[in-house]
N, C-alpha and C positions, 0 to 999 in steps of 0.2 A: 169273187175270185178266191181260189183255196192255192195257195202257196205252200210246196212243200222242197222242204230241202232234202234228194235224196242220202246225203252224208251223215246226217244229224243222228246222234245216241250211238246205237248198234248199226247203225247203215237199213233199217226196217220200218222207214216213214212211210215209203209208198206201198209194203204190204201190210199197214196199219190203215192205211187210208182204206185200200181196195178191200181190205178185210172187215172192217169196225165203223167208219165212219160214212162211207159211199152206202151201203145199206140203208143206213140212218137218214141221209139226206134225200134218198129214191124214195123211200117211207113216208118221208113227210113232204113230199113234194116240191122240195129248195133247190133248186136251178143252178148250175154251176160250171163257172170253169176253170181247171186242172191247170196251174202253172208249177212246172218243176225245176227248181231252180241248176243253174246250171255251175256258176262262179259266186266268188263272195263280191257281197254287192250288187249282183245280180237285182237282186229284190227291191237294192233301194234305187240302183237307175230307173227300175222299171215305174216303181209309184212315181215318182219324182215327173215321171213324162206322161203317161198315161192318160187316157181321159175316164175321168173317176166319176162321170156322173153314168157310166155305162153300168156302176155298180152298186150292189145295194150295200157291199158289207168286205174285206179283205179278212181271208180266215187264214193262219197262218198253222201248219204242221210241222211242230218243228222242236226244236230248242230255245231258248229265252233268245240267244244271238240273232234268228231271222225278224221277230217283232223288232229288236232294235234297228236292224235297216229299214224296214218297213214306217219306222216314226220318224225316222231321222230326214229318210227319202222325202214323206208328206213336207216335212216342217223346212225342206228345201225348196219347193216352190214356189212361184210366184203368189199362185193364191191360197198360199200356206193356211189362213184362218178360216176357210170354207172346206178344202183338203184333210183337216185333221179334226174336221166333224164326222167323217167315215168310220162307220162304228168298225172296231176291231174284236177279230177272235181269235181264242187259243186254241189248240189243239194238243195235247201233248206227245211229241216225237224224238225229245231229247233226252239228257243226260239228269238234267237238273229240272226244270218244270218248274221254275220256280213259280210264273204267273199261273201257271194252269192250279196250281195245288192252292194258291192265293183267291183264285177265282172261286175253286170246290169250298174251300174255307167259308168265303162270304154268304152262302145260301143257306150257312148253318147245319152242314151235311154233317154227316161224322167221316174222319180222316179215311182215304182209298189212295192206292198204290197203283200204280201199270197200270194196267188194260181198264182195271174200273174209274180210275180217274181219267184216260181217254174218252168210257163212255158216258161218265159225267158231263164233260168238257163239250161230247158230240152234244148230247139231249139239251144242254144249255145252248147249242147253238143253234139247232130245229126249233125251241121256242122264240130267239128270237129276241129277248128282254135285253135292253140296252140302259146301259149306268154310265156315269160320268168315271173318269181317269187323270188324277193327278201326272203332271210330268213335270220334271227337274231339269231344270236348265245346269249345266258342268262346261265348266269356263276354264280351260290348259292352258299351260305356262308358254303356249304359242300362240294366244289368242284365239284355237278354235273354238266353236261351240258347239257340243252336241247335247242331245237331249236322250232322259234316260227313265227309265218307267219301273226301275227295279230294284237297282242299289249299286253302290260305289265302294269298292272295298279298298282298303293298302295295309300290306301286313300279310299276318297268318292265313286271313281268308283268301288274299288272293292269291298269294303262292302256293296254296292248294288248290286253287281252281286252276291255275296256270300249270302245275306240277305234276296234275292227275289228267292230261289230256293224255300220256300215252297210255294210260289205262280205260282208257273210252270206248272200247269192246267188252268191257264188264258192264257196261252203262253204268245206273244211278248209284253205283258199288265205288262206281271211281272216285266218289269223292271220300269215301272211309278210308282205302287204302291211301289217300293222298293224305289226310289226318293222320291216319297214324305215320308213313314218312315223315309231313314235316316234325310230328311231335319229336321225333327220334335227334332232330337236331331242330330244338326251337331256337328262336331269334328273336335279340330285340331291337326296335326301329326306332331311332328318335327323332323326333319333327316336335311341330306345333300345332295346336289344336285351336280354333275357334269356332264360338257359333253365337247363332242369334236367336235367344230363347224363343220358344212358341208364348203365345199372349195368355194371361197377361202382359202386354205392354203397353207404352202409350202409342198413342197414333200420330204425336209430333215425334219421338223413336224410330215406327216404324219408317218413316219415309225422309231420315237424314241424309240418305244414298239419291244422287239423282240417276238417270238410268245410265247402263254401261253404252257405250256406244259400239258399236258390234257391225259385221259384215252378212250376216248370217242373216236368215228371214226368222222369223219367231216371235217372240213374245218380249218386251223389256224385261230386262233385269233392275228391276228399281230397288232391291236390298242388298244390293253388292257393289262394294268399292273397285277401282281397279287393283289387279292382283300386286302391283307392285307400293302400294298405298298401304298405310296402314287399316286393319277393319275399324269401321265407324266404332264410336266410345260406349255404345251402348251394347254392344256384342261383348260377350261373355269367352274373357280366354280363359284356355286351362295351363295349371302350372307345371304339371307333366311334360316333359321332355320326349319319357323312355316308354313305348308303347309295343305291347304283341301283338296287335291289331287296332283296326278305326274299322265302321263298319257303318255308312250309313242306310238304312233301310227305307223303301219306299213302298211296299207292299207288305205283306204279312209272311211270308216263307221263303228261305234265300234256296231250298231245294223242294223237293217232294217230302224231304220227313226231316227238313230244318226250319223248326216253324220259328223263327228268328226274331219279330216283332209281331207279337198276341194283340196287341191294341190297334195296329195298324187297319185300314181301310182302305176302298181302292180309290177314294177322291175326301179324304179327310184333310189334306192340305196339311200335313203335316211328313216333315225328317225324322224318320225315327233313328235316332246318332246314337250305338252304342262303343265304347272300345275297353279296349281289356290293358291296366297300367303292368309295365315292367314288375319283376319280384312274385309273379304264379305258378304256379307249380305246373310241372306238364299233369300228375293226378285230376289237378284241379282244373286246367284245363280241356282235358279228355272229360270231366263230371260236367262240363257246363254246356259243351256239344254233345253229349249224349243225354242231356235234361232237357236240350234245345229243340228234341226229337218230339217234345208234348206241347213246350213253349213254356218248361217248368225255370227256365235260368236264370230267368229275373226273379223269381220267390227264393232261391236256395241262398242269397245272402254271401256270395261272393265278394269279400272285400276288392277286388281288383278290378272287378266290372263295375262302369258305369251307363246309365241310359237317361237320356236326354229327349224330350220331342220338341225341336228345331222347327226353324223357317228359312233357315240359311246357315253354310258354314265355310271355313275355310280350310284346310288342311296343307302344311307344307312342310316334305319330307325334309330331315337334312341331313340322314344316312345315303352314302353314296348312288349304293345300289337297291333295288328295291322293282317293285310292281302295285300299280295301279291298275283295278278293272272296276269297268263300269258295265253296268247288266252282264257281266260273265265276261267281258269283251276287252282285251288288256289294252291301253291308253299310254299316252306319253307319261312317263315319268317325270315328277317335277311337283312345284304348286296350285293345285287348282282348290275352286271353290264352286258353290252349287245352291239353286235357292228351288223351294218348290213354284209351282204355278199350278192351283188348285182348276181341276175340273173342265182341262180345257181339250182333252179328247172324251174318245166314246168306247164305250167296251162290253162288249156281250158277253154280257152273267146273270147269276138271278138274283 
């Protein structure tokens, strides 16, 4: 099933498809059928009810936002742990690309832009090679849970993702112009920060959390307290109050030319948590997104950035106003926390 949002980027998924990709698929003899999406959400009632053994594989055209209905929809079903074996593909048709440019990364290509990372993304999907996909269970200050394959911003990053929608007919342009706006009036957020280092740890550490009790179908949460609980003693707080962003990474690129965490992998079981403390300069913030462009931001030796690889953390704003987005997708404001769950979907790449 190829799911395509016709809204998504520039409004140009479906003559990306009919032009770039439907070729490719006649070519190599891959069988398919065309769903166009019509509403939000659309995508995720439809997995959620569907019968998924009619299908070999859900390809999605689109922008990071329609994979995240499409995960969330699986991980709502009944038979969620057989459902979110369905190997998944990208396609790139949005703004941002964040998985498709993550996906290109992983084959050890070298970096392609537009149309050639579409036909990257097609050729990876005619062959057909299926890898394992870390997901992040994100647990809001309502008790929802959803699930997320990509990254969780609050701060700078999201207000720019949120700030540069009315510029979404430039496409992947809109996230520069929203950079430079917020730089023009930067902000600073203060909250609290915690996380649970990646291991080394011990193994009587890691499992002092018993699991959350939840309504949701999914996976437990056995490294997370409930939110109104203090985090277990073995979690690492930070003493920072005053932050320009939090940023945690779940893949390797938060866009097409923001390669955001260089180490990251698509089933490495690991939070890649960077944020940037109050007292940086907007210079030296515009040098660390546009060094961000190679994946050069961790070597330039920025006193104010720091990076962590996680297992879990918590985050809780205590500035009034603000925005949280998770895979590009803006979420209840408030405290949430979020832990990985290594390798438990499926993903076509090479």
């Amino acid at each position: 099933m190829v799911l395509v949002n016709p809204q998504s980027g520039r409004g140009q998924a479906l003559q990306l498809f009919s032009g770039q990709i439907e070729p490719m698929l006649t070519e190599a003899s891959v069988p398919y059928t065309l769903v166009i999406t019509e509403h939000q959400n659309h995508a995720r009632d439809l997995v959620r009810e569907t019968d998924l053994s009619q299908w070999d594989a859900l390809v999605i055209l689109s922008g990071d936002g329609l994979l995240f209905e499409v995960l969330n929809g699986l991980l709502e079903r009944e038979d969620w742990e057989e459902a979110i074996q369905t190997p998944l593909g990208i396609l790139p048709g949005g703004s941002g690309n964040a998985l498709a440019a993550s996906v290109h990364h992983y084959t050890k290509s070298p970096p392609v832009w537009g149309k050639e990372l579409l036909l990257s993304c097609g050729f990876l999907l005619c062959k057909g090679l299926v890898t394992q996909l870390d997901l992040v269970s994100v647990h809001l200050a309502s008790s929802q849970r959803i699930f997320s394959f990509l990254s969780l911003a609050w701060g700078f990053v999201a207000d720019v993702d949120i700030e540069s929608e009315k510029y979404r007919l430039v496409g992947p342009m809109r996230f520069l112009v929203g950079t430079l706006m917020r730089l023009a009036s930067l902000k600073v957020y203060q909250g609290r920060l915690a996380y649970l280092p990646a291991p080394p740890f011990t193994p009587q550490n890691s499992s002092l959390c018993s699991s959350l009790p939840f309504n949701q179908k999914g996976p437990p949460d056995s490294l997370l307290a409930d939110l109104e609980q203090p985090v277990p003693d073995h979690w690492t707080v930070v003493n920072e109050e005053d932050f320009v962003l939090v940023l945690a990474m779940f893949q390797s690129h938060l866009a097409e030319d923001l390669f955001a965490a260089p180490g990251a992998a698509a089933d490495d079981g690991f939070i890649h948590l960077l944020y940037v403390r109050a007292g940086i300069s907007r210079l030296a913030l515009l040098t660390l997104f546009m060094t961000m462009e190679k994946g050069g931001h961790l070597a330039i030796g920025c006193p104010h950035l720091v990076y962590e690889r996680v297992k879990a953390f918590r985050l809780e704003p205590l500035s009034p106003e603000g925005a949280i987005t998770v895979d590009g997708e803006m979420v209840e404001y408030g405290p949430v926390q979020a832990q990985v769950h290594e390798g438990i979907a499926r993903l076509i790449s090479g």
